[in-house]
C-alpha positions as CSV (number, residue, x, y, z in Angstrom):
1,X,109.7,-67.3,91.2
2,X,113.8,-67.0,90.9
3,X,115.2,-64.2,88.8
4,X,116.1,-65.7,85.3
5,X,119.7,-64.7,83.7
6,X,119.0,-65.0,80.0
7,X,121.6,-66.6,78.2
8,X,121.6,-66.4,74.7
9,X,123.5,-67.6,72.0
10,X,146.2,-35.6,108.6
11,X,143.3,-34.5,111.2
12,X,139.7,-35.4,109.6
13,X,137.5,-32.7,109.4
14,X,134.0,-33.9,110.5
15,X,130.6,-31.4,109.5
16,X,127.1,-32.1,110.2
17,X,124.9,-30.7,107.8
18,X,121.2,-30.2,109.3
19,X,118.0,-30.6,108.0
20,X,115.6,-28.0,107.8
21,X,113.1,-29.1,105.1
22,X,115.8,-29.0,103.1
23,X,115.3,-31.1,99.6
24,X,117.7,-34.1,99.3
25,X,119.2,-32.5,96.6
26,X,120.3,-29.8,98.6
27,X,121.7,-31.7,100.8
28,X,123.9,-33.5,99.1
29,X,125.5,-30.1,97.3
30,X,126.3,-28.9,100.9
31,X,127.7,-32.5,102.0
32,X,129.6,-32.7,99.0
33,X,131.0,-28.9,99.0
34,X,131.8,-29.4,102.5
35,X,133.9,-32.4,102.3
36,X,136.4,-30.0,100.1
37,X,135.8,-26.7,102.3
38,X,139.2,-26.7,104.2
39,X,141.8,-27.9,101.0
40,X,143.3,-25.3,99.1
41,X,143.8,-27.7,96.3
42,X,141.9,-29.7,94.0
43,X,141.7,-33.8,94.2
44,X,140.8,-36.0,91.6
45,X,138.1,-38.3,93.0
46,X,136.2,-41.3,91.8
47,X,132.5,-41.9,93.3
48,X,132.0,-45.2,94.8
49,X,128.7,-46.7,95.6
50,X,126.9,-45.7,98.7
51,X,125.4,-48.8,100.5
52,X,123.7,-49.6,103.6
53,X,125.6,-48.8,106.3
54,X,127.6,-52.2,107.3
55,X,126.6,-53.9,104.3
56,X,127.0,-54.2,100.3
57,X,123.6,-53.9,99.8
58,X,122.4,-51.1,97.6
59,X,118.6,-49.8,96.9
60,X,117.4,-46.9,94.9
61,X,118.4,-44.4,97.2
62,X,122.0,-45.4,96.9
63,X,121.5,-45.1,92.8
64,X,120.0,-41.4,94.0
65,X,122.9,-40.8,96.2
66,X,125.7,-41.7,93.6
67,X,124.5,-39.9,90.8
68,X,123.6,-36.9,92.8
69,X,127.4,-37.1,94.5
70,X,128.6,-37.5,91.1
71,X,126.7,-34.3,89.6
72,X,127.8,-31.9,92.6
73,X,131.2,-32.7,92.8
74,X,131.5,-32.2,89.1
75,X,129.7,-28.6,89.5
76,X,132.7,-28.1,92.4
77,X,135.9,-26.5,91.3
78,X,138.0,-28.2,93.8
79,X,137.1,-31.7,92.7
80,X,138.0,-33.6,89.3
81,X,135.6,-36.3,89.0
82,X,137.2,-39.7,87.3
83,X,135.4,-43.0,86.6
84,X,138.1,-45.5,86.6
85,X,138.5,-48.0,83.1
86,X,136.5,-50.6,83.5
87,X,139.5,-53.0,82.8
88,X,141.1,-51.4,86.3
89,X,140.5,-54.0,89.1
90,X,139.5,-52.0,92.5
91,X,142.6,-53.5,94.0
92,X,144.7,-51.1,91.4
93,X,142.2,-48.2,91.7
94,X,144.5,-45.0,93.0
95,X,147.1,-46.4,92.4
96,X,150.7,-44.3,93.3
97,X,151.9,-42.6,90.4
98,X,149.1,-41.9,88.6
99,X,148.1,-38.2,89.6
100,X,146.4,-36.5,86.7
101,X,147.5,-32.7,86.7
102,X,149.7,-33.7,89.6
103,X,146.4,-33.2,91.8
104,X,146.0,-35.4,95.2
105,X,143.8,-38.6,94.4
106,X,141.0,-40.0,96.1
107,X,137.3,-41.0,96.3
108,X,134.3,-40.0,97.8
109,X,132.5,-42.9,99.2
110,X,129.1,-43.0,101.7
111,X,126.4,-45.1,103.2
112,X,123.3,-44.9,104.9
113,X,121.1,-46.0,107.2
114,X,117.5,-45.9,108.9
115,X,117.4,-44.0,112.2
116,X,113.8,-43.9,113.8
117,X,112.0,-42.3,111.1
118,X,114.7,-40.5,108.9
119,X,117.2,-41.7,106.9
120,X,120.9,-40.7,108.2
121,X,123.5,-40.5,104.9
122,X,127.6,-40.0,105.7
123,X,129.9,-39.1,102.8
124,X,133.5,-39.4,102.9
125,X,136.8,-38.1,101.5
126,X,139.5,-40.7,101.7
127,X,143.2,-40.4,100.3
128,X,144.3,-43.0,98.2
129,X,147.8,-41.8,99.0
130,X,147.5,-43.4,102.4
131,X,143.9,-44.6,102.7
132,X,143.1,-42.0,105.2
133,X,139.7,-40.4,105.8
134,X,140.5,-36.4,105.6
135,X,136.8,-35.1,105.7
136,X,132.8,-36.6,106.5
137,X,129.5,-35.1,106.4
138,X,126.5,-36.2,107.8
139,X,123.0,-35.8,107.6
140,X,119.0,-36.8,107.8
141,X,116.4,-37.1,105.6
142,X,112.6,-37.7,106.7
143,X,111.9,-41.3,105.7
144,X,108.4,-39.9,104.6
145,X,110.1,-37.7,102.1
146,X,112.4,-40.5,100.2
147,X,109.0,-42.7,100.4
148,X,106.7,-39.9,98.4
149,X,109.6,-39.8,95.8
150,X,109.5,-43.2,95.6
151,X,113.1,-43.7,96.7
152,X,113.2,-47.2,98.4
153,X,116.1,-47.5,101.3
154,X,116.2,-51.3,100.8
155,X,115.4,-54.0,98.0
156,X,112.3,-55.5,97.1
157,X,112.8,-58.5,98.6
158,X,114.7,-57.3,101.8
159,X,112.4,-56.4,104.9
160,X,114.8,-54.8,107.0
161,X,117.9,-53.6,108.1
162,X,118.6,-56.7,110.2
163,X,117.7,-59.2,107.9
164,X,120.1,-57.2,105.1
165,X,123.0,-57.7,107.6
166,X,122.0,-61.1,108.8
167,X,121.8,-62.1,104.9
168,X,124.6,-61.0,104.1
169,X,126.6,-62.8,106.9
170,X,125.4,-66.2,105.8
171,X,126.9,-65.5,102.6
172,X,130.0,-64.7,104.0
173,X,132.8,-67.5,104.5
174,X,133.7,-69.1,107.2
175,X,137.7,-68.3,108.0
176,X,138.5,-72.0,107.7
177,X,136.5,-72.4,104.3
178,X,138.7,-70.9,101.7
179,X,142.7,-70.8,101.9
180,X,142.8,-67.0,100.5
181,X,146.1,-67.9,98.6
182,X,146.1,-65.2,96.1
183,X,144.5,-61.4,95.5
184,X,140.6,-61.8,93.4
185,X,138.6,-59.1,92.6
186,X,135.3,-59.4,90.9
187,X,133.2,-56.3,90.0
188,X,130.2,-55.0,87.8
189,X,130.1,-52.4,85.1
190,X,128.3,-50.0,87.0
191,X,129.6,-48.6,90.1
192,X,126.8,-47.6,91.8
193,X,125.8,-51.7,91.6
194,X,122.6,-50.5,90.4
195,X,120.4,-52.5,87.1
196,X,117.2,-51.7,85.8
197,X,115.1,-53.7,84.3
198,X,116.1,-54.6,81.0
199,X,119.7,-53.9,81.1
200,X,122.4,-56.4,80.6
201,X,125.5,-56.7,82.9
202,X,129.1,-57.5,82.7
203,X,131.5,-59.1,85.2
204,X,135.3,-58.4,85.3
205,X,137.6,-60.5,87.3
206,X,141.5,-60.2,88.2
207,X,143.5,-61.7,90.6
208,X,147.4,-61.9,90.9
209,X,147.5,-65.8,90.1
210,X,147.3,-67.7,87.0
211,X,143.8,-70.1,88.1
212,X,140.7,-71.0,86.7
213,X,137.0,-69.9,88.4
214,X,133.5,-70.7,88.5
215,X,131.0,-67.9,88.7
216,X,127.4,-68.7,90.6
217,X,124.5,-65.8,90.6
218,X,122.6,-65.8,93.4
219,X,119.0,-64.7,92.6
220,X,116.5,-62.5,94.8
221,X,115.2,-65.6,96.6
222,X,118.6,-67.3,98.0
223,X,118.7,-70.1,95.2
224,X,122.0,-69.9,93.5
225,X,123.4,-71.6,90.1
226,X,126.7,-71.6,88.2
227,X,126.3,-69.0,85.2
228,X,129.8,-69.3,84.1
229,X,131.4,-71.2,82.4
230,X,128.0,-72.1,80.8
231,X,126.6,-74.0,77.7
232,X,126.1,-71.2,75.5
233,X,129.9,-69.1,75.8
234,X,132.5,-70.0,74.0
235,X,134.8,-68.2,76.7
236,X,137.1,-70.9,78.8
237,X,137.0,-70.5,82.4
238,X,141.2,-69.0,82.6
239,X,142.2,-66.4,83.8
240,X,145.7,-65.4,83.5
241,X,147.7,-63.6,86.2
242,X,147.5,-60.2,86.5
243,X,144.6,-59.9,83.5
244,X,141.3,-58.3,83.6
245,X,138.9,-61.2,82.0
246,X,135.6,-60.2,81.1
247,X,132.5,-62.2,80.9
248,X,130.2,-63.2,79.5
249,X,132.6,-63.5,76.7
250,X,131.2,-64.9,73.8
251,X,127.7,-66.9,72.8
252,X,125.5,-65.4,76.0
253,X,124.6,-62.3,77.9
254,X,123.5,-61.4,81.6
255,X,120.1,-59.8,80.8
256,X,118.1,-57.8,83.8
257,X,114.5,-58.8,84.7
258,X,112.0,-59.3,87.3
259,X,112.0,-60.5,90.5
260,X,113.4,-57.2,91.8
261,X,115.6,-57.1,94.6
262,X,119.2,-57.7,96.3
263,X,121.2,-60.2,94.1
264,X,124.4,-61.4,94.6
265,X,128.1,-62.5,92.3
266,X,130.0,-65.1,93.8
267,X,133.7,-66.9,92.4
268,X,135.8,-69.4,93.3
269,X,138.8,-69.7,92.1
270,X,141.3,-72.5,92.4
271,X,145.2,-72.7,90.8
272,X,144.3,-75.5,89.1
273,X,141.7,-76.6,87.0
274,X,139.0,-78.6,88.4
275,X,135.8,-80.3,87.3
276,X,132.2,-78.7,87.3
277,X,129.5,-81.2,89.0
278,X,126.7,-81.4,86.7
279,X,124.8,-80.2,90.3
280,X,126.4,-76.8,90.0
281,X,124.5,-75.9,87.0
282,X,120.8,-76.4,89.0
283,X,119.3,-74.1,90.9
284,X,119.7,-74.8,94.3
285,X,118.6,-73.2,97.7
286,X,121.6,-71.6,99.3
287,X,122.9,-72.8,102.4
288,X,126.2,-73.0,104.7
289,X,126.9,-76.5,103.7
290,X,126.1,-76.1,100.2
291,X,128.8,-74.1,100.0
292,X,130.9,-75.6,101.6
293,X,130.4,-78.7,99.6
294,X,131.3,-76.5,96.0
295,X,134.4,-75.6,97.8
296,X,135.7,-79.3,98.7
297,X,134.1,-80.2,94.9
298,X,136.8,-77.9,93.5
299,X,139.5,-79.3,96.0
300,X,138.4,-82.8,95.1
301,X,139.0,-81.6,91.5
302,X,142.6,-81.2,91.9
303,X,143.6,-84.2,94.4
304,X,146.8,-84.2,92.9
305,X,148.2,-81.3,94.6
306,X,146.8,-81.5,98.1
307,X,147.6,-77.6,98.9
308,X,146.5,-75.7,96.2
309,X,145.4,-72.3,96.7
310,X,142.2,-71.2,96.4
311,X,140.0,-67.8,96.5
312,X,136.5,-66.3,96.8
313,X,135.3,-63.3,96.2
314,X,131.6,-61.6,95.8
315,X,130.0,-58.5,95.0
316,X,126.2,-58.2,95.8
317,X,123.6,-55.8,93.6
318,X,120.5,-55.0,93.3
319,X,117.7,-54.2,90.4
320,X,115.0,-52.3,90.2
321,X,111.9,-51.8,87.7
322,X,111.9,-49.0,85.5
């Protein structure tokens, strides 16, 4: 059974922090003060979410990890922890010129992954100045341990570490499929990518190109459907150049509920407008040329100009019970 959307009306300082029986709490307060233990200033940071290593995807233990990050950086005197406007498209997130207090900017951002029978997490300090990776931290944490917490490394519907990577790979385009014309961003409300059960979610998009989009979900078992522009939104399927457009807009909502697992955001977005196959709006099994037949759909839509420019972008999440 699919997951229904309800729609209604310088030189980098590495550490290694080691475990010994340590909680994963404490770990985290030492990987976070350490990341900050050689500046002799503060930085303004922003948390981003902590994935599986080589991968978007996200589990409890990332939503563990970021609001654990979060909470220790904020007890830390040398951080200044920011959560960006919503309406500020990760492209513009750092930007130069904004330096609040005239402190350095930057983020903190991590990942994990399974190593034997521990769990290995690396955080990072990056720059936004120059993108540069001043400080990491590493360290393990018994798999057992996460597990009697009930901290799951991976989504419900995801049995490995390979088959997240290989998943997401699939999804990914082929270089010849989609003429990247112009900048698209597409992100969720919560930055740690994490829903529970219950909860409703919002999309922004931005790019630097007046064009119109189509957004498809794509549910814990592969099968993917158009969810905007729908039936039930009044909102038009626009978005102007250099504006943050949120969705839905008007008329539905993206509510959260079971199947539980890895889900995924995907737009396309052309220059001009195009026409919506009546097959987009049916749930459909995902697949290479599936895709690849929505793209030439959209390029079909706008025949007259015979090298428009298109983009894609996708954001994947996941969602839990309560």
């Amino acid at each position: 059974m699919k997951k229904h959307w309800l729609m209604v009306c310088g030189l980098t300082l590495v550490c290694a922090s080691m475990n010994f029986g340590q909680s994963l709490e404490r770990l985290v307060e030492k990987a976070v003060n350490n990341l900050v233990v050689a500046r002799n200033t503060a930085i303004t940071v922003r948390i981003e979410a902590i994935p599986l290593r080589d991968s978007q995807t996200v589990s409890g233990l990332s939503s563990r990890l970021h609001d654990l990050v979060t909470y220790y950086a904020g007890r830390n005197g040398k951080y200044m922890v920011t959560v960006p406007p919503p309406e500020t498209p990760p492209a513009k997130r750092g930007a130069s010129g904004v330096r609040p207090n005239n402190l350095d900017q930057g983020r903190i951002s991590g990942s994990y992954s399974l190593l034997g029978d521990e769990v290995e997490v690396m955080l990072s300090l990056i720059l936004d100045a120059n993108n540069r990776q001043i400080a990491v931290d590493k360290f393990s944490i018994p798999l057992a341990e996460l597990e009697r917490r009930g901290l799951k490394i991976l989504p419900d519907n995801i049995a490995s570490q390979e088959e997240a990577l290989e998943g997401e790979a699939d999804l990914t385009p082929e270089p010849a499929a989609v003429k990247n014309g112009f900048a698209l961003n597409i992100w969720p409300d919560h930055d740690s990518r994490v829903y529970y059960d219950g909860e409703e979610m919002t999309v922004r998009l931005w790019a630097d190109h007046d064009c119109y989009f189509i957004v498809y979900h794509i549910d814990v078992n592969q099968v993917r459907q158009v969810i905007f522009p729908n039936p039930y939104d009044k909102g038009s399927n626009f978005l102007a150049a250099d504006k943050v457009k949120t969705i839905p807009v008007e008329g539905s909502r993206f509510e959260i509920c079971d199947p539980f697992g890895e889900e995924r955001i995907l737009v396309i977005a052309s220059e001009d407008s195009f026409l919506i196959p009546p097959a987009e709006h049916i749930p459909q099994t995902v697949s290479r040329g599936l895709m690849d037949a929505s793209r030439d759909n959209i390029k079909r839509g706008v025949a007259v100009k015979p090298d428009i420019l298109t983009a894609e972008a996708m954001f994947s999440f996941t969602t839990l019970s309560k």
